[in-house]
Kinemage of the C-alpha trace (Angstrom):
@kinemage 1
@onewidth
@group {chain A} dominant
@subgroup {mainchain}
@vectorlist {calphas} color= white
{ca unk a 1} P -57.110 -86.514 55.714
{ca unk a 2} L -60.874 -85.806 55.385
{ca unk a 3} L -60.786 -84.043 58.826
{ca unk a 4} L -58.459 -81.878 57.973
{ca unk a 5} L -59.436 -81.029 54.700
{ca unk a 6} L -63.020 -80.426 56.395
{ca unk a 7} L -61.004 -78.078 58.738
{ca unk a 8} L -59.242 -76.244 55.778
{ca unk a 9} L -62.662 -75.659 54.220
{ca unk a 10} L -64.485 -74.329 57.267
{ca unk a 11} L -61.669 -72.166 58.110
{ca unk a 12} L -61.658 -70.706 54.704
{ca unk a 13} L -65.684 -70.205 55.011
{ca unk a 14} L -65.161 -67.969 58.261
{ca unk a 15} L -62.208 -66.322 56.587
{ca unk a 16} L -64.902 -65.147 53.930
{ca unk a 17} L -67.064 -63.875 56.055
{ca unk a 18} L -64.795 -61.690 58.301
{ca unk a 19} L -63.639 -60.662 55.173
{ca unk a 20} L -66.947 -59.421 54.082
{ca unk a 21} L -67.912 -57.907 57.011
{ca unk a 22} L -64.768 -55.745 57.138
{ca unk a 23} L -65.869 -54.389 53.860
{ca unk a 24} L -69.295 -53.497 55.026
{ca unk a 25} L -67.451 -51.254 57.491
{ca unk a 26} L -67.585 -53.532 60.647
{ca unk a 27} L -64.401 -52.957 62.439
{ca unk a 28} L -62.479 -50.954 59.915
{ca unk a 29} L -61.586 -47.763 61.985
{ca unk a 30} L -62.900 -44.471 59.954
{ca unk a 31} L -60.786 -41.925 59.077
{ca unk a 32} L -61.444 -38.138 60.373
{ca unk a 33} L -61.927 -35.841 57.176
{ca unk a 34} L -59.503 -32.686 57.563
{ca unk a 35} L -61.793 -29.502 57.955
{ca unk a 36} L -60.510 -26.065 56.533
{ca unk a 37} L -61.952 -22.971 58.507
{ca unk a 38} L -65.198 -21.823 57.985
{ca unk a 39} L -66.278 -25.313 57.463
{ca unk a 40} L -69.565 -26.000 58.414
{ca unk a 41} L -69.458 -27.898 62.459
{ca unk a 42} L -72.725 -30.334 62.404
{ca unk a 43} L -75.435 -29.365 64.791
{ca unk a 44} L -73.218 -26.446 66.308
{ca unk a 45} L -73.158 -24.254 63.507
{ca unk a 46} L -70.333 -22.986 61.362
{ca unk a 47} L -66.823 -22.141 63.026
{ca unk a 48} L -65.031 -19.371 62.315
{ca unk a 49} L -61.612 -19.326 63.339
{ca unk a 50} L -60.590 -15.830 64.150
{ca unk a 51} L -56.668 -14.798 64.868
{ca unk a 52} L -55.569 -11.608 66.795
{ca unk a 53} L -52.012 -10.505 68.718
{ca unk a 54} L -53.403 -10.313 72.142
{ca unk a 55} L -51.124 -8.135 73.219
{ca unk a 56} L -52.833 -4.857 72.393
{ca unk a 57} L -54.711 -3.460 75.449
{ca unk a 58} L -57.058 -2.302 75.581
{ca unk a 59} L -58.437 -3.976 72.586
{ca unk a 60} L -56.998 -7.741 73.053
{ca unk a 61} L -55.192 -9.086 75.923
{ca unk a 62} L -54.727 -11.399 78.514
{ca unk a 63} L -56.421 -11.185 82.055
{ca unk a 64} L -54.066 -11.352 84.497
{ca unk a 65} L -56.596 -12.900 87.046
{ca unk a 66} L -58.469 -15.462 85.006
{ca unk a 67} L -56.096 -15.879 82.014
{ca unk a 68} L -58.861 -14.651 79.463
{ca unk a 69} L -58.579 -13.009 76.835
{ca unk a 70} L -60.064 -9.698 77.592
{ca unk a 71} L -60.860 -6.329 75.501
{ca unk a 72} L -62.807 -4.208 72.932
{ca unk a 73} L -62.067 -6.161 70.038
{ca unk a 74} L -62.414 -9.817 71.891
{ca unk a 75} L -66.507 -8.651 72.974
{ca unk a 76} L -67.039 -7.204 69.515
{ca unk a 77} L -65.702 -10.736 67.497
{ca unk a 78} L -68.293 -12.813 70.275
{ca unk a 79} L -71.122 -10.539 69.551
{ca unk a 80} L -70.386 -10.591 65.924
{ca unk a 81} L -69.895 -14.586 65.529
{ca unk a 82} L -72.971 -14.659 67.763
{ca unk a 83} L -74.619 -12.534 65.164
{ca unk a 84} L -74.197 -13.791 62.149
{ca unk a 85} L -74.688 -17.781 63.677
{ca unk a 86} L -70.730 -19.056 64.156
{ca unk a 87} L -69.214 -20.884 66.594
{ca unk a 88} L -66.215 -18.384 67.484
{ca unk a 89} L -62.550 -20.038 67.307
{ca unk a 90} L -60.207 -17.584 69.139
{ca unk a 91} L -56.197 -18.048 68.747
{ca unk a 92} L -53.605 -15.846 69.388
{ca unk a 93} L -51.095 -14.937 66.963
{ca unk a 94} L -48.083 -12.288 66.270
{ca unk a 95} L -49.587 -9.513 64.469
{ca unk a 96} L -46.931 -9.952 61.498
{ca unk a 97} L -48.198 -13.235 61.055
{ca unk a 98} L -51.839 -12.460 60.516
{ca unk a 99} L -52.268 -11.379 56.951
{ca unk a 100} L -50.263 -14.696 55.826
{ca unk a 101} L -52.599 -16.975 57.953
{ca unk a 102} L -55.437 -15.107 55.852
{ca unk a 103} L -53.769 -15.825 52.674
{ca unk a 104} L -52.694 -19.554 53.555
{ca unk a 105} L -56.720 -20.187 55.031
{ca unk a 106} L -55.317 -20.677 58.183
{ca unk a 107} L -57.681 -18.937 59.893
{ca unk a 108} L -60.861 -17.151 58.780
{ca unk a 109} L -60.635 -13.679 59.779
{ca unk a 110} L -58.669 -11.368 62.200
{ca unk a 111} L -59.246 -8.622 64.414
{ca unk a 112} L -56.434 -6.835 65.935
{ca unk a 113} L -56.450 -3.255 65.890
{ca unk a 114} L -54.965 -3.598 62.061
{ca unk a 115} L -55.556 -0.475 60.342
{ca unk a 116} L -57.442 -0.459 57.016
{ca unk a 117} L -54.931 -0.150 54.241
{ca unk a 118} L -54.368 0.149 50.248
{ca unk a 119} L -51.368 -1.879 50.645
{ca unk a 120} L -53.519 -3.995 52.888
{ca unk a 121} L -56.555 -4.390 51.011
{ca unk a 122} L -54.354 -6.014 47.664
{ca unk a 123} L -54.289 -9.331 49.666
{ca unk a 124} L -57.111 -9.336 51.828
{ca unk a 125} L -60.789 -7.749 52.130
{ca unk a 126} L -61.529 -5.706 55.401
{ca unk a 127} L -65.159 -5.200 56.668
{ca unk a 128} L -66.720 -1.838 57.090
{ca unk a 129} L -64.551 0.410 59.557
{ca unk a 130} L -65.371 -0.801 63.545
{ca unk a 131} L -62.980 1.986 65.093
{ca unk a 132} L -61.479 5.225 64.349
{ca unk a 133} L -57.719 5.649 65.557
{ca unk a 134} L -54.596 7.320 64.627
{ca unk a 135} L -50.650 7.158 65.671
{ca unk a 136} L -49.234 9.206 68.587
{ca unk a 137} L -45.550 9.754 69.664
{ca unk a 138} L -44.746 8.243 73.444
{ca unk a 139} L -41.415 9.202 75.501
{ca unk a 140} L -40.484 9.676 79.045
{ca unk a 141} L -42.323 12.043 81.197
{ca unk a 142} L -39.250 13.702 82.243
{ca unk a 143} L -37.988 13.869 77.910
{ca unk a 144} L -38.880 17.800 77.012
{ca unk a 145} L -36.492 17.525 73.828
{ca unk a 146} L -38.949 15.655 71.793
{ca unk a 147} L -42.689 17.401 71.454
{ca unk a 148} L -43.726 15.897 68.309
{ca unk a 149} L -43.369 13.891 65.416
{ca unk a 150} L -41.206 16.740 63.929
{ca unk a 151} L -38.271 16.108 66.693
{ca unk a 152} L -37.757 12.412 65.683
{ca unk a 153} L -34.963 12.889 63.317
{ca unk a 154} L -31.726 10.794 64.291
{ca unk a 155} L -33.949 9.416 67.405
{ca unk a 156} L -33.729 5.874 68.781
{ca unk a 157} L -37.473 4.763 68.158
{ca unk a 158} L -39.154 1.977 69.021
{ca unk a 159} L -42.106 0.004 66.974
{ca unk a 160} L -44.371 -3.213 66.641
{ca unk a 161} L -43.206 -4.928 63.912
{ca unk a 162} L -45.524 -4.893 60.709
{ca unk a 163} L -47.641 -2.332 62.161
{ca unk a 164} L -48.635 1.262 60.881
{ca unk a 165} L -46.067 2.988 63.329
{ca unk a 166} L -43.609 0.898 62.083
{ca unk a 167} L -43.773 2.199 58.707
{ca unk a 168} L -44.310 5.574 60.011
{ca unk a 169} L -40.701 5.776 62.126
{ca unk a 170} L -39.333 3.982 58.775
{ca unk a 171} L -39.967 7.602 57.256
{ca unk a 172} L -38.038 9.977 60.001
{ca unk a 173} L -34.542 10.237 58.348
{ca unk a 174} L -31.506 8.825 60.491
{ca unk a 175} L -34.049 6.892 62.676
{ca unk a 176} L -32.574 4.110 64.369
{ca unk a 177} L -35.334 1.433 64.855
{ca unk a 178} L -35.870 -1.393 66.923
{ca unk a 179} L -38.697 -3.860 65.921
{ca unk a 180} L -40.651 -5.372 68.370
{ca unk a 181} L -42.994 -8.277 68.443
{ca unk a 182} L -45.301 -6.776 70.285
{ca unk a 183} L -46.386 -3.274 71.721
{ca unk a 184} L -45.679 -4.087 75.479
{ca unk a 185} L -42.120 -4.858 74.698
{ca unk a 186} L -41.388 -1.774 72.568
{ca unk a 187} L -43.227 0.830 75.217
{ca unk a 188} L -40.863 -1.029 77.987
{ca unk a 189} L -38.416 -0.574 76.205
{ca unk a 190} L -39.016 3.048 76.346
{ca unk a 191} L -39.608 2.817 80.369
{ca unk a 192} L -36.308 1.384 80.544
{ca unk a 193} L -34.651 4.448 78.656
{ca unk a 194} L -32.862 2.311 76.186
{ca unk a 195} L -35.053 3.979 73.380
{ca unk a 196} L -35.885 7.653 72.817
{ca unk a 197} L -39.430 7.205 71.701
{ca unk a 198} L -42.208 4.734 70.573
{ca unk a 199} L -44.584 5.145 67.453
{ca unk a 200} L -48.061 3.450 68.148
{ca unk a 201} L -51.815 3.741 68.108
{ca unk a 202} L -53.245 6.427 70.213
{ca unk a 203} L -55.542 4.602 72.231
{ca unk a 204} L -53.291 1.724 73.320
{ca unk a 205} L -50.602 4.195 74.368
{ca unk a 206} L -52.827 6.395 76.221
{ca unk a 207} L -54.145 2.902 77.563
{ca unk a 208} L -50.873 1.679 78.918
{ca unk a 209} L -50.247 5.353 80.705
{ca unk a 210} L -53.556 5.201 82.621
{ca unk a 211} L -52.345 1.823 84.198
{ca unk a 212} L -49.616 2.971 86.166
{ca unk a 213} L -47.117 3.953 83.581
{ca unk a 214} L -46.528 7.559 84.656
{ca unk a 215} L -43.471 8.056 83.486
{ca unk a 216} L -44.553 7.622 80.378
{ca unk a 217} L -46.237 10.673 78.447
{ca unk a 218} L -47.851 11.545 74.787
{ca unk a 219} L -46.559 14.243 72.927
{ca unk a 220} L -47.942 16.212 69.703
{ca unk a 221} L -50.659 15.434 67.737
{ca unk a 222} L -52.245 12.616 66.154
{ca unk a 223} L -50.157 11.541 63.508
{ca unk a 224} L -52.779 10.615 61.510
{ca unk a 225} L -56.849 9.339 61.040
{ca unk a 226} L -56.708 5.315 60.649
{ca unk a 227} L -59.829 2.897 60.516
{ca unk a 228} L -59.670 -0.240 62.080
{ca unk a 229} L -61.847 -2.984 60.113
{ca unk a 230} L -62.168 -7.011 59.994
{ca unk a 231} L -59.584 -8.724 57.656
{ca unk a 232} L -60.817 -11.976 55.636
{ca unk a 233} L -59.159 -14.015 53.226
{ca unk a 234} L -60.260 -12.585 49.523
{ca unk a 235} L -61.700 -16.207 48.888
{ca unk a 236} L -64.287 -15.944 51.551
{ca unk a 237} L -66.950 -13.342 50.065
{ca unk a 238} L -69.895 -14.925 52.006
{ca unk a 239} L -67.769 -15.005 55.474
{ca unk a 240} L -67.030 -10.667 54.856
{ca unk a 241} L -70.928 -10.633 53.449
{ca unk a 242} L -72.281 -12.218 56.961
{ca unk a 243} L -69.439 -10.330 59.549
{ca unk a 244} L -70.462 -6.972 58.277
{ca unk a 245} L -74.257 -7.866 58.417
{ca unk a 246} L -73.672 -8.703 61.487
{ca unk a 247} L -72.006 -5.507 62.463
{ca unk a 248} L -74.758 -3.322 61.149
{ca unk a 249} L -77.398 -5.194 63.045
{ca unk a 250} L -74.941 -4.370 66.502
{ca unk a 251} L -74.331 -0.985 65.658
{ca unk a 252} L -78.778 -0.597 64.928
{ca unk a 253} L -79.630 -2.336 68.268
{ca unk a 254} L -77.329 -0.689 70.393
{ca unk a 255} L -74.486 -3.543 71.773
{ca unk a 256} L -71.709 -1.958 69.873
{ca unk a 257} L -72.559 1.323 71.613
{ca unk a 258} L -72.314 -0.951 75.369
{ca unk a 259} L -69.530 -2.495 74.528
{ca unk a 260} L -67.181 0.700 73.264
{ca unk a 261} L -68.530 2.497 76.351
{ca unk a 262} L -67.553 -0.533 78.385
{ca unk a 263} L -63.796 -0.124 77.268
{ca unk a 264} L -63.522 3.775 75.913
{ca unk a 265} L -65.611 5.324 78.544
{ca unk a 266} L -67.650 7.386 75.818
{ca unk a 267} L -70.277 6.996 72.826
{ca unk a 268} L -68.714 5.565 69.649
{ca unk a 269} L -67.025 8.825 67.585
């Protein structure tokens, strides 16, 4: 009876002390705190998690050799990030999904051709103007019915969804529009003949007919001037404060200039 009471007590003794060692952290696995973008990443710096439809050549898209993603916008976020002391986070999203990502936190900024807005700017902040653009009408080389915005009416048009030349074809009266997730889809769409025309950015469309696509051709004028800027979440004042530092000090030392030349061919307009 002694023995085993001895027993009892000794095993209650090392009980005790396993117990007490747990508490000082021991074994007892640690949980992983949940980090919100923009949080800061230890000896690495901060992250900044950066969305964009990479789908848009030639300002975001996918090399077909490597599997990058390749373009104007994708070297100006690096040298930006780099800038301003972030470790870059780049995802690809649908462009309709963007803005909401912004307002949920999701991510911490965006860059993807999106056009600096009123409607826009209610719900997020944009950063000073990176590119000057405007809309242009696409149809088939061998269409010489429509020659500008003006022939449009009735037409079967195609857009991106969410985008600028969406809400620009949503204006031609008797327009029958088809909404696309991306730009690719909507200009084959036109190569196919099952639309009449496509409403985009300029640059993009004249992008896509220098790669091949000549059967493809711009017509009219430039619908109208649009500035493409940064969009971050209205909560994140220091995050706008430190991107468009950081594209000041690029446009002053001369690596915007490289890298628009690098993709446009020209100086920056």
């Amino acid at each position: 009876m002694k023995k085993v009471l001895k027993f009892g007590l000794l095993a209650l003794l090392v009980l005790a002390l396993a117990v007490a060692a747990a508490g000082c952290g021991g074994s007892e696995p640690l949980k992983e705190e949940a980090k919100e973008p923009g949080g800061d990443q230890g000896q690495t710096g901060k992250k900044l998690v950066v969305g964009s439809d990479t789908t848009f050549a030639p300002f975001e898209f996918t090399d077909a050799a490597t599997g990058k993603y390749i373009g104007f916008d994708v070297e100006l976020i690096e040298a930006v990030a780099k800038e301003a002391g972030y470790e870059l986070d780049f995802r690809s999203m649908a462009f309709d999904g963007l803005i909401p990502a912004l307002q949920t936190s999701q991510i911490d900024a965006a860059i993807s051709s999106i056009t600096i807005t009123d409607e826009r700017k209610q719900v997020v902040n944009f950063t000073d103007p990176y590119y000057k653009s405007g809309l242009i009408v696409a149809v088939q080389a061998k269409n010489d019915d429509i020659k500008s915005f003006d022939d449009l009416k009735g037409k079967k048009i195609a857009v991106q969804s969410g985008t600028t030349g969406a809400k620009m074809a949503e204006k031609i009266p008797e327009a029958k529009i088809t909404y696309f997730t991306n730009t690719d889809q909507a200009l084959m769409e036109l190569k196919n003949g099952a639309v009449d025309a496509v409403i985009n950015d300029y640059p993009v469309s004249a992008y896509f007919v220098k790669q091949g696509n000549d059967d493809v051709k711009l017509v009219g004028d430039i619908l109208s001037a649009e500035e493409y800027g940064i969009a971050v979440p209205k909560d994140k004042t220091e995050v706008l404060e430190n991107l468009n530092a950081a594209l000041k000090t690029l446009k002053e030392n001369g690596e915007y200039a490289t890298i628009y030349k690098k993709w446009f061919g020209e100086e920056p307009k």
